[in-house]
C-alpha positions in Angstrom: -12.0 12.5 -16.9 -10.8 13.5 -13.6 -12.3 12.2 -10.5 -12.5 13.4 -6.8 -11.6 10.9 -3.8 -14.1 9.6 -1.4 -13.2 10.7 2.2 -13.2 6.7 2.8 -10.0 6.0 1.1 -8.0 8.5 2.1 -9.6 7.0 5.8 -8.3 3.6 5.1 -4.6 4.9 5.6 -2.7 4.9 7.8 1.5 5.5 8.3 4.0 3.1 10.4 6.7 4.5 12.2 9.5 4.0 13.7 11.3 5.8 16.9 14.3 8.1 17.0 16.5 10.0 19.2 14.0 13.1 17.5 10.6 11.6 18.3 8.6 9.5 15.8 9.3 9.3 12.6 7.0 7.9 9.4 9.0 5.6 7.5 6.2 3.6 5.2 2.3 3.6 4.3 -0.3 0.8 5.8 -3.3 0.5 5.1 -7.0 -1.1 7.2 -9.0 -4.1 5.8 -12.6 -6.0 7.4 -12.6 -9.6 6.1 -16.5 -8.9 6.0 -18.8 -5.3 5.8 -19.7 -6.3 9.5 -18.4 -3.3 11.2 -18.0 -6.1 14.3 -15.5 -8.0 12.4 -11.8 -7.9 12.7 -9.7 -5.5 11.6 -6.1 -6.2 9.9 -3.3 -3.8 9.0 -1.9 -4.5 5.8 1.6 -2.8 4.4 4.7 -4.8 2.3 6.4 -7.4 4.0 9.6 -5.6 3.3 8.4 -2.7 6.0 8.2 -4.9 8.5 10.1 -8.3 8.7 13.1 -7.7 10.7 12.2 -4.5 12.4 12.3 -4.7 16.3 10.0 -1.5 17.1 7.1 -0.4 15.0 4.0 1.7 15.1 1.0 2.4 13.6 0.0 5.9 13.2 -3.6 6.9 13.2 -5.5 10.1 13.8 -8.1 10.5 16.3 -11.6 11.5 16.0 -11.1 14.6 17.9 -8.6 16.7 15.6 -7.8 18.4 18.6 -5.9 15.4 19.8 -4.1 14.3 16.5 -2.6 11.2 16.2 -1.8 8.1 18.0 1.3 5.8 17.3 0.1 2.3 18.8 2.4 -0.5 18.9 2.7 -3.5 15.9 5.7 -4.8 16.3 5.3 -8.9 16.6 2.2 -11.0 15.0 2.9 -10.2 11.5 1.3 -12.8 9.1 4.2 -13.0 6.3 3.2 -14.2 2.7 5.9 -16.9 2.3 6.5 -15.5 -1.3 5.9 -12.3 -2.2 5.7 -8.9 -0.2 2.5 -8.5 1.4 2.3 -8.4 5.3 -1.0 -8.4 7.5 -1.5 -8.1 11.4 -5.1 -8.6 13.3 -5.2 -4.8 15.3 -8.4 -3.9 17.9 -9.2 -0.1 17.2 -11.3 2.0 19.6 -14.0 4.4 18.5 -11.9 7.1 19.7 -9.6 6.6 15.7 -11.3 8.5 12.7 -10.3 5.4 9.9 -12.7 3.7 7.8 -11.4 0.1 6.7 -11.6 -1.7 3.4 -13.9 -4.9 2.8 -13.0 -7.7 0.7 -16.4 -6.9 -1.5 -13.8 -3.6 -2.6 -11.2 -5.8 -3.9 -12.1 -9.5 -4.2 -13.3 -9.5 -7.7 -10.2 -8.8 -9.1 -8.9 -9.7 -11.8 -10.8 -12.9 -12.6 -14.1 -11.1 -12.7 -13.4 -8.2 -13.7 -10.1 -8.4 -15.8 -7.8 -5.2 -15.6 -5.7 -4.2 -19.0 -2.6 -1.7 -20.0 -4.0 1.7 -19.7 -6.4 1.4 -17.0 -6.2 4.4 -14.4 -5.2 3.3 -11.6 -4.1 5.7 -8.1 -2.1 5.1 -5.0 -2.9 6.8 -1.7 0.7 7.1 0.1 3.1 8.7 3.2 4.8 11.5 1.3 7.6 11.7 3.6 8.2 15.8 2.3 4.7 16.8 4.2 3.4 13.4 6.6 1.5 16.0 8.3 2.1 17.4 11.6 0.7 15.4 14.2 -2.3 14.2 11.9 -1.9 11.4 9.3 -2.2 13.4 6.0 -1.7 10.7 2.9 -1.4 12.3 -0.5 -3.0 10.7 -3.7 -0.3 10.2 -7.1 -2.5 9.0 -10.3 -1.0 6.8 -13.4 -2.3 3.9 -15.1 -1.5 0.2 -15.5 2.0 -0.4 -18.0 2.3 -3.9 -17.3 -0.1 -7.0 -16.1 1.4 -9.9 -14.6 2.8 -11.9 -17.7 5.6 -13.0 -15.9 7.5 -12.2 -12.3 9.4 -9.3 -12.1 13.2 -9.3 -10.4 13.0 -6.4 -7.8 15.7 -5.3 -5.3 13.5 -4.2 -1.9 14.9 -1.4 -0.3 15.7 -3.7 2.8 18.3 -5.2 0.2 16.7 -8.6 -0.3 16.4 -9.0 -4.0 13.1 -11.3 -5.0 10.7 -12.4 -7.9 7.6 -10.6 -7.6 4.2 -11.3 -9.5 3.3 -7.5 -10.0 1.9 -5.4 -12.3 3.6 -2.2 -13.5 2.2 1.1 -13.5 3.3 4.4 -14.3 3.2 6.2 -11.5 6.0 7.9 -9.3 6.6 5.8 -6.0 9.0 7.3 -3.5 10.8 6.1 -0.1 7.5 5.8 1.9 5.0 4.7 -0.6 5.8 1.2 0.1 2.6 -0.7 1.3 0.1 2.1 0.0 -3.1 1.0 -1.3 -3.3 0.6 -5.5 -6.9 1.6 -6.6 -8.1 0.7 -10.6 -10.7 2.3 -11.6 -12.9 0.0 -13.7 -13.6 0.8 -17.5 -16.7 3.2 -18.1 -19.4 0.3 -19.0 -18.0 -1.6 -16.1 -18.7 -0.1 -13.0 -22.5 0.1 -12.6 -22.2 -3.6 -13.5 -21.0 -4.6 -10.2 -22.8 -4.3 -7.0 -19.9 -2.8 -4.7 -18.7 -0.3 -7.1 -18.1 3.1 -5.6 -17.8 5.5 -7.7 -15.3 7.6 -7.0 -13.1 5.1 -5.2 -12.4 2.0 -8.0 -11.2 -1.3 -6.5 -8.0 -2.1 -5.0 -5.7 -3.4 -7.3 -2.8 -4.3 -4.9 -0.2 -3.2 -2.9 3.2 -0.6 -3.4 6.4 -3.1 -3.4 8.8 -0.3 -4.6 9.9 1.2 -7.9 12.5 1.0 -10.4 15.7 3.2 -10.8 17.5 3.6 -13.5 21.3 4.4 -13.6 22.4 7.6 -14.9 25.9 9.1 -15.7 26.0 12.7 -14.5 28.3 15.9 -14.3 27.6 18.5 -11.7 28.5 22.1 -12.9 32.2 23.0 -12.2 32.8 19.5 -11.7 34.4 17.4 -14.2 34.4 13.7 -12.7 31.1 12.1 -13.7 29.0 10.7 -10.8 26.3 7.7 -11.2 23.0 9.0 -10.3 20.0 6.9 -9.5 16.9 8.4 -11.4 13.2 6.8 -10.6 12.1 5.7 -13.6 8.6 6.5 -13.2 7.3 2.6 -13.1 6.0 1.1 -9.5 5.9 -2.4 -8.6 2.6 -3.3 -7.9 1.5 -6.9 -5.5 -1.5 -8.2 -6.4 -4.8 -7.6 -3.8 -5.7 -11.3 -4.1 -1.9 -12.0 -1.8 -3.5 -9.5 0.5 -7.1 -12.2 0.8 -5.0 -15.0 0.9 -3.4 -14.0 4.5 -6.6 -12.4 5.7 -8.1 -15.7 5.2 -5.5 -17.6 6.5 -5.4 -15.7 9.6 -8.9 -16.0 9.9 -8.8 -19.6 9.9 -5.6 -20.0 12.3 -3.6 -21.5 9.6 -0.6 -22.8 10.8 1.0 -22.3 7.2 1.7 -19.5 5.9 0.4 -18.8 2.0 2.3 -19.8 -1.1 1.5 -19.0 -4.6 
């Protein structure tokens, strides 16, 4: 059964960028989170640690409210909340009325998965930077559907693209990430029985199920034609590394309450 997007979560993206000697360029997805429905509350940015830690200069990119002005890039480089363990990332931002972006509540996500337990084969979707078509001067994320492959049976041995190799709890799904999909929101849609169950469903729009840590490649022997050296090739293997949306609460909260210490799970 196929299902169309609410304009909200495509809203909730945003894209961080970097500069270059060309202009501004989108290098990974972000995405915007309330701690509460209060539209007063604060605001928080949250993307994969890996897209962040380390880099000296980075932006946020939204659109404005006005389409006739397209998009900001506003500065977010320092005051990153780092989970001291796997790759989630989170920053307090103030946003002006003058950005068309709708944030997440915690009421989307913070059910999961004690609640509501996920399983293999759930659909899941990922709203992500396609770095082919970022849009020109308007944040335009693209949606890539799959389902869950893997739950969290044990941490999984990834190699960021930043180079640091780590042990992630992650789910698996199948579903194509790509240079740029890293910190996209992951979206489950609930089993059919489940949803109108729980009070903050929206249909349409599931409940995040985590956060884009990168993919897996797999190496492959090729020969171009006319050429008869073989060359290693690295093919995506179709499976995206998935971090869990309750790493995303526990720095949300811990920000909230000025922790000094940074989560650990």
């Amino acid at each position: 059964m196929s299902r169309r997007l609410t304009g909200r979560v495509l809203k909730c993206s945003a894209f961080i960028t970097t500069k270059t000697a060309s202009g501004s360029t989108p290098v990974a997805t972000a995405f915007l989170v309330r701690p509460t429905p209060d539209e007063t509350s604060n605001v928080y940015v949250v993307t994969a640690r890996h897209c962040v830690e380390g880099s000296d200069e980075i932006y946020l990119r939204l659109n404005r409210m006005n389409r006739e002005e397209g998009c900001d890039d506003l500065p977010i480089s320092g005051h990153w909340r780092l989970h001291a363990a796997d790759d989630i990332a989170v920053r307090r931002v103030t946003l002006g009325d003058e950005y068309d972006h709708a944030p997440l509540d915690v009421y989307d996500f913070e059910a999961l998965p004690s609640s509501y337990p996920v399983g293999v084969g759930d659909s899941v979707y990922m709203v992500s930077l396609f770095l082919q078509r970022p849009g020109v001067n308007r944040v335009l994320p693209i949606a890539r559907f799959g389902n869950i492959s893997a739950l969290r049976d044990e941490r999984v041995n990834v190699e960021l693209s930043n180079g640091r190799t780590v042990d992630l709890d992650a789910y698996l799904i199948e579903a194509r990430s790509w240079g740029g999909h890293s910190g996209s929101p992951v979206f489950v849609y609930l089993q059919e029985g489940r949803e109108e169950q729980h009070p903050t469903y929206l249909p349409g729009f599931g409940r995040l199920l985590g956060v884009v840590s990168g993919h897996y490649l797999s190496l492959e022997v090729a020969r171009l034609r006319g050429n008869t050296t073989p060359l290693d090739v690295d093919i995506n293997s179709g499976i995206a590394i998935v971090t869990p949306s309750e790493y995303v609460l526990d720095l949300i909260r811990a920000e909230e309450r000025g922790d000094q210490d940074t989560p650990s799970r």
